[in-house]
C-alpha positions in Angstrom: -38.8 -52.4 -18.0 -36.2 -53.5 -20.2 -32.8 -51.9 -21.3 -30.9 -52.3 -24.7 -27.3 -51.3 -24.9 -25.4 -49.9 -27.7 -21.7 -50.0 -27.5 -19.3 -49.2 -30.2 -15.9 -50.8 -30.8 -13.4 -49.0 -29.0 -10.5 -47.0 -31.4 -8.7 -49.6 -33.2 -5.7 -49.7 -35.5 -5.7 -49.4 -38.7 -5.8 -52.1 -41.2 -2.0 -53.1 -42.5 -1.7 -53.6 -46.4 -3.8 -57.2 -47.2 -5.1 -56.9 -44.0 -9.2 -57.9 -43.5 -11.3 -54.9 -42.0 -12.6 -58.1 -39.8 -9.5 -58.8 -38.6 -8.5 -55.1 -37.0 -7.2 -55.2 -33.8 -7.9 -52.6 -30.8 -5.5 -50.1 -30.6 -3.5 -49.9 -26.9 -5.9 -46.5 -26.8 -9.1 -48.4 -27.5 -8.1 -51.6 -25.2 -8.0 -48.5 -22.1 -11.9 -47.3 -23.6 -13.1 -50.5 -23.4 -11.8 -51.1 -20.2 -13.1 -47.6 -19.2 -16.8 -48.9 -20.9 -16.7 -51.9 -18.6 -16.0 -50.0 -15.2 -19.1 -47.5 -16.5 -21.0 -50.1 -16.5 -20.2 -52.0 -13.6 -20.5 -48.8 -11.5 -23.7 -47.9 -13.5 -25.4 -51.3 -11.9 -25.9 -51.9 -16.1 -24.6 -55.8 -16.0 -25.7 -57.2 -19.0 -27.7 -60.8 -19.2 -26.6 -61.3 -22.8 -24.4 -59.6 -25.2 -24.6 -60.2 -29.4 -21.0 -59.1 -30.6 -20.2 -58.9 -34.2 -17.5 -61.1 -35.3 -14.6 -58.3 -35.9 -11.8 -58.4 -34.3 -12.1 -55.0 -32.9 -15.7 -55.8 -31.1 -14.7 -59.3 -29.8 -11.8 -57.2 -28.1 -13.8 -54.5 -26.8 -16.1 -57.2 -25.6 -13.3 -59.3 -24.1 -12.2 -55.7 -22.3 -15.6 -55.1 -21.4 -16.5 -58.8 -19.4 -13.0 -58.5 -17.9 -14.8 -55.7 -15.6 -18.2 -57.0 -15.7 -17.3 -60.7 -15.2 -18.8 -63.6 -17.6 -22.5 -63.0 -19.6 -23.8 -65.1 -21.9 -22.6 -63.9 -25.3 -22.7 -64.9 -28.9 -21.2 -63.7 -32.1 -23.9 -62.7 -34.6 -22.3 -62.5 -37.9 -25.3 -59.9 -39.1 -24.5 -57.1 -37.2 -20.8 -56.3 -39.2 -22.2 -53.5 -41.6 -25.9 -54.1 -39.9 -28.3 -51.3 -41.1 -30.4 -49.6 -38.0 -33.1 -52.4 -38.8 -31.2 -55.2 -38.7 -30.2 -53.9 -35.4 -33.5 -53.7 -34.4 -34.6 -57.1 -35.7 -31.8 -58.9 -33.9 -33.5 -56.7 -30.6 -36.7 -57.6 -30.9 -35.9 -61.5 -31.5 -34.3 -61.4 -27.6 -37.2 -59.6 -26.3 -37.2 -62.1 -23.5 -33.7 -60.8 -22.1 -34.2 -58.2 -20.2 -30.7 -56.5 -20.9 -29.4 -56.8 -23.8 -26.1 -55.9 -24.8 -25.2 -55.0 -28.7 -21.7 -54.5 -29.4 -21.0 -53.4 -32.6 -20.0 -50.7 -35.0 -21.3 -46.9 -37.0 -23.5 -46.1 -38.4 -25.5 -48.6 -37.8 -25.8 -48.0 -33.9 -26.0 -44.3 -33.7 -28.8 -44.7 -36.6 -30.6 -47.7 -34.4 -30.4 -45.7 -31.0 -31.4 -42.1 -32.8 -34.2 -44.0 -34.8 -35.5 -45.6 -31.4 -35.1 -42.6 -29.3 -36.5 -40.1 -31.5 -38.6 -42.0 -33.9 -36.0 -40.9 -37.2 -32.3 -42.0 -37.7 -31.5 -39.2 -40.2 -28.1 -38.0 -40.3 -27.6 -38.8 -36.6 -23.6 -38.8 -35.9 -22.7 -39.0 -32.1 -21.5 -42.4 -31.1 -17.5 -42.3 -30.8 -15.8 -45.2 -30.3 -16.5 -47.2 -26.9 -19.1 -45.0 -26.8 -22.5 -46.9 -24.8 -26.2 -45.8 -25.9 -28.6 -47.1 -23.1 -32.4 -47.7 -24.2 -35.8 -48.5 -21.6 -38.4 -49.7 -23.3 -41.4 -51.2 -21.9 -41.5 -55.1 -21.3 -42.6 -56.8 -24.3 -42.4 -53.7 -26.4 -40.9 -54.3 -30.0 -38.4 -52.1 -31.1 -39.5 -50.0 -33.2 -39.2 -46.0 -34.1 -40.1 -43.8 -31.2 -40.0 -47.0 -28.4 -37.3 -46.1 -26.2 -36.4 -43.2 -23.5 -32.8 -42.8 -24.3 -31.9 -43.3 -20.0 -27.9 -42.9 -20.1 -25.3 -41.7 -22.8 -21.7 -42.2 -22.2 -18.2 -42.2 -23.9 -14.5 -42.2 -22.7 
């Protein structure tokens, strides 16, 4: 078996006037989720062996809250997954099939749709990731993510 987890950015602050969307920072609420995400983790034995992050500010520092738990994974910024669609999700899955847990940290809808559209087989109007929130998907080894493939093991949020 193999697992795929979903976490959302933790709360961050809003952006200030000429400020990037990219460049949000984690609120001081959102840096105590993330750290909350990490120790869930940890206690859940759900270590990841890889982690794809999108490049925003808020999910490198939900990330960097995260590892400070877990300790160091192998991780890479993956610029497709800021405003990824469910099936961009699941292509940037499917092309680390070989790791067998896979960590995506990124942001709504995009994940809820991915983790309904997986579990269920239908992303509809699916809305029930908050923020920090962690979706955690078994599929079978070698199976390719695709609608209907995963038994939806764990759901957590702070």
């Amino acid at each position: 078996m193999r697992e795929l987890i979903l976490l959302r950015h933790a709360h961050a602050d809003p952006a200030l006037p000429g400020q990037s969307d990219l460049d949000r920072p984690l609120s001081a609420e959102g840096l105590a989720e993330a750290e909350s995400a990490g120790r869930w983790l940890r206690d859940k034995g759900l270590v990841p062996d890889c982690v794809l992050c999108s490049p925003a500010r808020r999910t490198r520092e939900t990330l960097e809250a995260v590892l400070g738990i877990v300790g160091y994974v192998d991780q890479r910024l993956d610029e497709r997954i800021y405003e990824a669609t469910s099936g961009t999700l699941a292509a940037l899955a499917d092309d680390h099939r070989e790791v067998g847990r896979l960590l995506l940290v990124g942001h709504n809808p995009g994940l809820e749709r991915l983790a309904a559209l997986m579990h269920s087989g239908q992303s509809g109007d699916y809305r029930g990731m908050p923020p920090a929130g962690i979706a955690v998907l078994t599929l079978r080894d070698g199976a390719t993510i695709e609608p209907g493939s995963a038994d939806l093991s764990a759901f957590w949020w702070p």
